[in-house]
N, C-alpha and C positions, 0 to 999 in steps of 0.2 A: 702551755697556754690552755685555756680554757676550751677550744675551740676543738680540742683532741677529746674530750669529754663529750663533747654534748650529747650526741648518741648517747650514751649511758645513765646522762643525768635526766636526758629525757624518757628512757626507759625504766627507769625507775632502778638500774642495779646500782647507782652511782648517787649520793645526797652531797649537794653544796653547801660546806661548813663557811659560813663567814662570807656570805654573796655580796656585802659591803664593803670589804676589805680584800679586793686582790693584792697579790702578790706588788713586789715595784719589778717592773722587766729589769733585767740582767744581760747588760752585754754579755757579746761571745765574741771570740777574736780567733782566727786560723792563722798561725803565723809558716810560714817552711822559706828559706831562702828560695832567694828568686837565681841568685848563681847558677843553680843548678836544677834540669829538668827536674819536672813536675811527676812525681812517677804515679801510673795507675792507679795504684789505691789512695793515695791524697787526693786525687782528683775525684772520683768515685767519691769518697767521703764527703768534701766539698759540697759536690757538684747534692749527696741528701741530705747534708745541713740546709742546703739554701731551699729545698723541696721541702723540706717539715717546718722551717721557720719561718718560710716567706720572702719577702721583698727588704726586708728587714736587715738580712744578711749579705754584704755586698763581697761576692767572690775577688 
């Protein structure tokens, strides 16, 4: 997302090619059986998809 630039595009190390045309969003999907516990690192993982993506991403 755009949103992880801005710093850069506003300092000038970063130029926005095509400011009229974003991207189209792209779902994301976490699948793991639910049978069976949740082990620490899929959760951990999870838990900084839904931190970098936002609200967007429903755990």
């Amino acid at each position: 997302p755009r949103r992880r630039f801005t710093d850069d595009i506003e300092a000038g190390r970063l130029v926005e090619v095509l400011p009229d045309n974003p991207p189209t969003p792209t779902p994301i999907s976490v699948l793991y059986p639910r049978s069976r516990q949740l082990s620490p690192r899929v959760r951990v993982f999870v838990d900084w998809l839904v931190e970098i993506l936002g609200p967007k991403l429903d755990p």
